[in-house]
VOGUBA-362030 format. One line per 2 residues: number of its first residue (from 1); their letters; for each residue x, y, z of C-alpha. Coordinates in steps of 0.02 Angstrom, whole numbers, plus 50000, padded with zeros to 5 digits. Layout:
BEGIN
NUM) A) X:Y:Z  ...
END
This chain:
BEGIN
1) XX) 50000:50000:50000  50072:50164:49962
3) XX) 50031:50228:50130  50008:50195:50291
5) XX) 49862:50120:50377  49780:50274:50478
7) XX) 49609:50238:50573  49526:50326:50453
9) XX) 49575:50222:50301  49545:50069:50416
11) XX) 49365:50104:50442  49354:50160:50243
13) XX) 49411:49993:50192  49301:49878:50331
15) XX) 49152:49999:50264  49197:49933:50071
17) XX) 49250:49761:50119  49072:49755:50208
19) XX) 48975:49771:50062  49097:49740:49912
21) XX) 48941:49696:49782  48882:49890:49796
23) XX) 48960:50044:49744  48958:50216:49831
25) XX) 48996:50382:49777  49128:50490:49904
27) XX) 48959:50564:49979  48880:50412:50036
29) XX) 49027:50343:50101  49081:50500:50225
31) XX) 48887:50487:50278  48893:50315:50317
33) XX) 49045:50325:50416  49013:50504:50501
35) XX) 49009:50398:50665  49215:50357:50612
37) XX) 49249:50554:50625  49295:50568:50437
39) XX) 49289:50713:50338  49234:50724:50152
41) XX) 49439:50784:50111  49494:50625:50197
43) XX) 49381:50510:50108  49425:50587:49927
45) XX) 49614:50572:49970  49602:50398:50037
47) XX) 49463:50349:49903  49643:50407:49796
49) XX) 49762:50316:49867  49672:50133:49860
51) XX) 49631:50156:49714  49791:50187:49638
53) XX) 49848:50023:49758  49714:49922:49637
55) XX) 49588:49888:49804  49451:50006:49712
57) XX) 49361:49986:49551  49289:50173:49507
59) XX) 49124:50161:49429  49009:50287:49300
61) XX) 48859:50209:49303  48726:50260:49180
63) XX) 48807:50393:49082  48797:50499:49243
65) XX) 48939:50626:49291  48972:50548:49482
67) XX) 49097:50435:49520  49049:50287:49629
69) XX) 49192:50180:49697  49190:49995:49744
71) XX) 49296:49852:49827  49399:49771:49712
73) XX) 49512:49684:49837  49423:49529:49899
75) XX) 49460:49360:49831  49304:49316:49778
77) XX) 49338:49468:49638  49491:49412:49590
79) XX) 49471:49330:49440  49303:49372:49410
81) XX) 49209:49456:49272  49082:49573:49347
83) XX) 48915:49605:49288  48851:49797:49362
85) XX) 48679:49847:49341  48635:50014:49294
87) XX) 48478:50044:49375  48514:49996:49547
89) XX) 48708:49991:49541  48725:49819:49618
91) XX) 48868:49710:49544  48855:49550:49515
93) XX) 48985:49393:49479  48987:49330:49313
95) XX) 48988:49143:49320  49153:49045:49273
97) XX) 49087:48960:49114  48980:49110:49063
99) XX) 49144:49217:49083  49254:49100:48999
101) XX) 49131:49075:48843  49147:49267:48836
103) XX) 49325:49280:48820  49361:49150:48717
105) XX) 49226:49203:48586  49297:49365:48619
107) XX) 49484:49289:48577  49435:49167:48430
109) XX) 49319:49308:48345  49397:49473:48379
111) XX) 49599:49403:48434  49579:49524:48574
113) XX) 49607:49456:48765  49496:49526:48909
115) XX) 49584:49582:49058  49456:49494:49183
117) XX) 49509:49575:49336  49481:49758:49260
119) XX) 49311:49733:49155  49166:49764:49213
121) XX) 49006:49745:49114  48844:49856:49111
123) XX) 48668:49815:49092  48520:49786:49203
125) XX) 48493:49644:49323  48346:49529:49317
127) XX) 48261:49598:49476  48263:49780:49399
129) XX) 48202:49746:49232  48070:49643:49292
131) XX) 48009:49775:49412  47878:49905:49361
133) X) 47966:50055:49410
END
């Protein structure tokens, strides 16, 4: 990690690691840890830092302008494909098979290789587009 590990970023990460299938934008994550005594400046500077350490994803969803950032670091990401939806911003595991059907299509049809650890792919999950909002 390029820095140290202060309190603050401590209680940044557990917030992230806690709910690594959801994405927040800087906003909602200094609200939901205003108990943890961290200020929107410390948030966008350590928001920085992991990412550029590779334990954040940063997320547009929907064509939008705000940045949403997610946990990238557990091992059940790893070597994942991920699947975000655009309506309610959850993100989702592709499956092994599915995923590797993807990239090898992707390799036999276009001879370009997916980098599964950075790709993330957008639509809209089952539960949203079988709601009637």
């Amino acid at each position: 990690m390029s820095k140290y590990m202060t309190k603050q970023r401590e209680a940044l990460l557990g917030f992230l690691a806690e709910h690594h299938d959801e994405s927040f934008s800087a906003r909602q994550i200094a609200e939901s840890l205003n108990g943890d005594k961290i200020s929107i400046s410390a948030v966008y500077r350590n928001l920085s830092a992991l990412e550029e350490d590779g334990k954040l994803r940063r997320v547009i969803k929907g064509g939008g302008r705000e940045v949403f950032y997610q946990y990238a670091d557990c091992e059940e990401c790893k070597e994942c494909l991920h699947l975000s939806c655009k309506k309610c911003g959850k993100t989702y595991h592709m499956s092994a098979q599915g995923a590797d059907m993807l990239m090898n299509s992707v390799a036999a049809q276009e001879k370009f290789f997916i980098d599964k650890v950075g790709t993330v792919l957008y639509g809209v999950c089952e539960k949203c587009r079988n709601s009637r909002k």
